[in-house]
N, C-alpha and C positions, 0 to 999 in steps of 0.2 A: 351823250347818253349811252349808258353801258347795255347791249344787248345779250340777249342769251344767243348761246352757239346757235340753235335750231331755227331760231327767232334771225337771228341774222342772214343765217342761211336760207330762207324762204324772201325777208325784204331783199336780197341780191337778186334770189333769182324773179322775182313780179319785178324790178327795175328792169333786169336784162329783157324779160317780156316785152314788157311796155316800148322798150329802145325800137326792139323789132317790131313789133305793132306800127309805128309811129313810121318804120321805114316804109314798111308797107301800104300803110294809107295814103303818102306822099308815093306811092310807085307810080312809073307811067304805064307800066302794063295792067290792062285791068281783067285781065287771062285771071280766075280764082281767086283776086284781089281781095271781094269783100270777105271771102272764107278764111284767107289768113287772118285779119283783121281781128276778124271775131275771134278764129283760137289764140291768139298772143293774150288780145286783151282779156279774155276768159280767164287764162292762164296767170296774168299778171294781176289779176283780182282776185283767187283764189289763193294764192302765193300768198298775197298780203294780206288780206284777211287770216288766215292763218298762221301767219306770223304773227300780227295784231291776236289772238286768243292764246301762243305758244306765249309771248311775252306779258300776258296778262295773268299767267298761273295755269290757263284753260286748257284740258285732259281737249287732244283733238282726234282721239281716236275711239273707235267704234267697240267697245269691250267684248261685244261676240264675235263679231267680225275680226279682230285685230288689225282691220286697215282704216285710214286714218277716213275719217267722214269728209262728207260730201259738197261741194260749195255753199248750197242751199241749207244743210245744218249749219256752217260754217257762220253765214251771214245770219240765219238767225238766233244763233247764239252770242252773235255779237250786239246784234239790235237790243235780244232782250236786256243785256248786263249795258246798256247805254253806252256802250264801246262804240255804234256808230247808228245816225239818224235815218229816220226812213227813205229819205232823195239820196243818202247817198247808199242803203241798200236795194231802192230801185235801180239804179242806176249799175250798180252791179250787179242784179237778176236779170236788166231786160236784155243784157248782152250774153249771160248766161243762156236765157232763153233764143237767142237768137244764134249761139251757136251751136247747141243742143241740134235747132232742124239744120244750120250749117251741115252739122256733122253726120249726122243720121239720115239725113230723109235729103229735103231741098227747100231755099228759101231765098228770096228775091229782098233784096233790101236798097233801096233809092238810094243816092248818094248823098243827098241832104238829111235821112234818115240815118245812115253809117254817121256821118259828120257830127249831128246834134247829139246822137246817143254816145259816140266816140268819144265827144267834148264833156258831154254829163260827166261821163266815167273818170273822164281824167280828173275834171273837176274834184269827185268822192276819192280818187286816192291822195290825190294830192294831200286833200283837208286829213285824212287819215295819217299823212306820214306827217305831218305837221302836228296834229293832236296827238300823238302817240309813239314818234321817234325821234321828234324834233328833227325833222330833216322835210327837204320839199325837193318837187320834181324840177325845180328849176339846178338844184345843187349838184342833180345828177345828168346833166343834158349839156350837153360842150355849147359855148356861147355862141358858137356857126349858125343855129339853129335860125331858121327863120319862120315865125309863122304867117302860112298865106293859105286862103282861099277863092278859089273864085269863082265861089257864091256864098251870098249875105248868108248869115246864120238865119235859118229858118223858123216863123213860129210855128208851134206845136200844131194846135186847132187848122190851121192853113196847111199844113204838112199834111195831117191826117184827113181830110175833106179832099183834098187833091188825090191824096193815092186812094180812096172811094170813089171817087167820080173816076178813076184811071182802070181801074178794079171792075168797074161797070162796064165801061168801054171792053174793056179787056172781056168781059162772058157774053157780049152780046155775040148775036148770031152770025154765025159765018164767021167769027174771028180764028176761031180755033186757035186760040191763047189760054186756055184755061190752063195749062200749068203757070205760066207765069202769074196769073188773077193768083192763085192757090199760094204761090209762095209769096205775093204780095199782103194775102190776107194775112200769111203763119208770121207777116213781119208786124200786121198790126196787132197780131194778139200776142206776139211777145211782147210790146213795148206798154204793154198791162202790168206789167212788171213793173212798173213804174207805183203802182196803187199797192199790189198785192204781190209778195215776193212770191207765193203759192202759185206759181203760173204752168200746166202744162197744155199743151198745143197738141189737139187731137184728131185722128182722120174725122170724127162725128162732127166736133165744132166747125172743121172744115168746111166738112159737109153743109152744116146747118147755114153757116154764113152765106156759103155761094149761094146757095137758094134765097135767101134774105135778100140779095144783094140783086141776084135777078129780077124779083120779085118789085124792088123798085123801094124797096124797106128805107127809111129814112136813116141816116148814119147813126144820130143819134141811140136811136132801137134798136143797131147792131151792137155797137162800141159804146153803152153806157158810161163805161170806165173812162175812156177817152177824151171823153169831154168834157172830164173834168179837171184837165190837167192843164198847163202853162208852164212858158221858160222862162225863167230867172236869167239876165245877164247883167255881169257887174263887170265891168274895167274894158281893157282891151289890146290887144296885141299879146305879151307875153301874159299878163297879170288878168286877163279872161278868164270868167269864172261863169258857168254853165249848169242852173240845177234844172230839172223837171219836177215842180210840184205843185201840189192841189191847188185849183185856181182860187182867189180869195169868194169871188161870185158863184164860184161852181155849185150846179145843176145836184139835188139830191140825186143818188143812183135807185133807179127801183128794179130791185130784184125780183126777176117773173118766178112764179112757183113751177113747179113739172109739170103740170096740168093748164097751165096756162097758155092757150096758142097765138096768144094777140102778142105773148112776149120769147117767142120762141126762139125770135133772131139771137134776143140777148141770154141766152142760157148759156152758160161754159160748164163743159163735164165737171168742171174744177167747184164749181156752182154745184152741182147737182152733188158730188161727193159729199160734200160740205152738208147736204140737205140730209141726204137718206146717209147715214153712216153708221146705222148698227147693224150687224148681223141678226141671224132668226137665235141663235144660242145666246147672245147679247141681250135681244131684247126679251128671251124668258127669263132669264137671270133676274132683271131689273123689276118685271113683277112677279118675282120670285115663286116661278114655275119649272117643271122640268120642260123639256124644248120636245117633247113630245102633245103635255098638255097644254103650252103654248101655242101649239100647231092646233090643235083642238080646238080652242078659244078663236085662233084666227080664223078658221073657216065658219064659225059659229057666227061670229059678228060681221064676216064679209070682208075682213080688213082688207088681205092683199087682191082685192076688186076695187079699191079705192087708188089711183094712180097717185093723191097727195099722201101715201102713209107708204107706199112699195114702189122699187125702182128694181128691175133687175139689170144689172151691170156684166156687160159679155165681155171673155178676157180668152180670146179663141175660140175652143171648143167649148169653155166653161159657163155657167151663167153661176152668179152671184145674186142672190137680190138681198139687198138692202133696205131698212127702215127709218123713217122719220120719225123729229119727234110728235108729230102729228100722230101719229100711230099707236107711240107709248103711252100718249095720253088718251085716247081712245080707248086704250084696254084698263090702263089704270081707272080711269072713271067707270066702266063696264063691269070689270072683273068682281065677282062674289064669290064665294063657300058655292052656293049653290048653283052659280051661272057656269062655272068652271066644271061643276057633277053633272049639270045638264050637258054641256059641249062635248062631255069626253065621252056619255051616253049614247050622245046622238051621233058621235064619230063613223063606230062602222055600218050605221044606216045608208049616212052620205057616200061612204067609201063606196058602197056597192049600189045605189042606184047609178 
């Protein structure tokens, strides 16, 4: 198969990644072990992925920016043009996501957690160079190779139940383990990644889980996402093949609203982005007001006193607040000629009481 120069040049270098990767996870010293791990194989995902969009015609670069985008556009611009499936774009976001707090912050990852997700990965490039360059990771790996673990491939549901009940131990009193609980937690919510490529990992989620988790919150009600997942294993030895996807039985997810406190555990900021996502200039636009008399209208009808229609979002010293579409429909149903005269009237009454 004839590749393009750039296309070529990106599959070499996610091969040489993945070589290293690979040396690494078989190392015996386990000094920063799991952090290498994570950035080869990051590195070696991102590589190909983006060689998989250079050889398919696909612009990989950012036209304001001029620098080339970012893993996370990457995989989903391949997902959308059917260039590659969703286990194999979880599968390279939960590693993404997991060396994100590698790299930046701190993260505790199990070693049957490293292994299963390790195995996913390789599993989603493999199928990608096969589907799309006619080539496999066996064509590029010297026949030396041996693969050995010693321990069984883990299942999913039994993974994640252990490192909760590990997690609990780990904040109960007197432990004074709560770092490790914390980056034990940031490994369960990258491997969400799995469901939703949209995954970021926040001191607040943090926050909220430990509490959940103290609290005695049932796994379930933390990790909705979670359990809804299962491993796929087909063959064995070299010819193993390793997906994570939605169980066939799997549990509807119910998404707690912002105001809801019986579902608090299971909120992810990434959840709540998703929920409140208009701005106050956004949502006058939409009922077609100036963001003065928008402002007007709100304090008239009470909106932003309602916690399901305003979210305000801290970013430093900043606050943000955001709106739902619970909100825009509140004022679209509200809004009249005359409701709008009355609110802007009664404006600086309110100001000044």
């Amino acid at each position: 198969m004839k590749l393009k120069r750039e296309a070529r040049t990106l599959k070499a270098k996610a091969i040489a990644s993945l070589k290293r990767a690979l040396e690494a996870f078989n190392n015996h010293d386990d000094d920063g072990r799991p952090e290498i791990v994570l950035l080869l194989l990051q590195h070696a995902s991102e590589m190909l992925t983006k060689a998989l969009l250079v050889q398919k015609g696909q612009d990989v670069f950012d036209k304001e920016k001029g620098t080339s985008v970012g893993i996370e556009k990457a995989v989903n611009i391949a997902q959308s043009k059917g260039w590659i499936n969703a286990a194999q774009a979880g599968a390279i976001c939960v590693i993404d996501a997991m060396r994100d707090q590698a790299q930046h912050w701190m993260i505790v990852v199990p070693e049957d957690a490293l292994y299963i997700n390790a195995r996913a990965l390789i599993t989603a490039l493999d199928e990608i160079l096969a589907g799309h360059f006619e080539d496999t990771l066996a064509d590029n790996l010297p026949v030396r190779v041996l693969p050995l673990s010693t321990q069984a491939l883990p299942d999913f549901l039994m993974l994640v139940n252990r490192e909760y009940a590990q997690i609990r131990d780990l904040l109960a009193p007197g432990r004074r383990a709560r770092d490790e609980a914390r980056g034990r937690i940031t490994a369960l919510l990258a491997m969400e990644a799995h469901i939703s490529a949209e995954v970021a990992v926040s001191k607040r989620d943090l926050d909220r889980i430990e509490e959940a988790i103290k609290a005695d919150t049932p796994v379930e009600r933390v990790f909705p996402r979670l359990m809804t997942l299962a491993t796929s294993v087909e063959g064995e030895g070299p010819t193993l093949r390793v997906r994570i996807t939605k169980a066939a039985d799997a549990p509807a997810i119910r998404y707690a609203s912002g105001d809801d406190p019986e579902g608090a555990a299971a909120i992810r900021e990434i959840d709540l982005r998703k929920k409140y996502y208009v701005s106050p200039s956004e949502l006058a636009e939409r009922v077609k007001l100036t963001t003065s008399k928008a402002k007007a209208v709100r304090d008239f009808l009470r909106i932003d006193e309602d916690p399901a229609n305003v979210m305000v979002f801290e970013f430093g010293s900043q606050k943000h607040p955001r709106y739902s579409d619970n909100a825009l429909r509140a004022l679209r149903e509200a809004i009249t000629p005359e409701l709008v005269e009355q609110a802007w009237q009664e404006r600086p009454r309110r100001r000044g009481r």
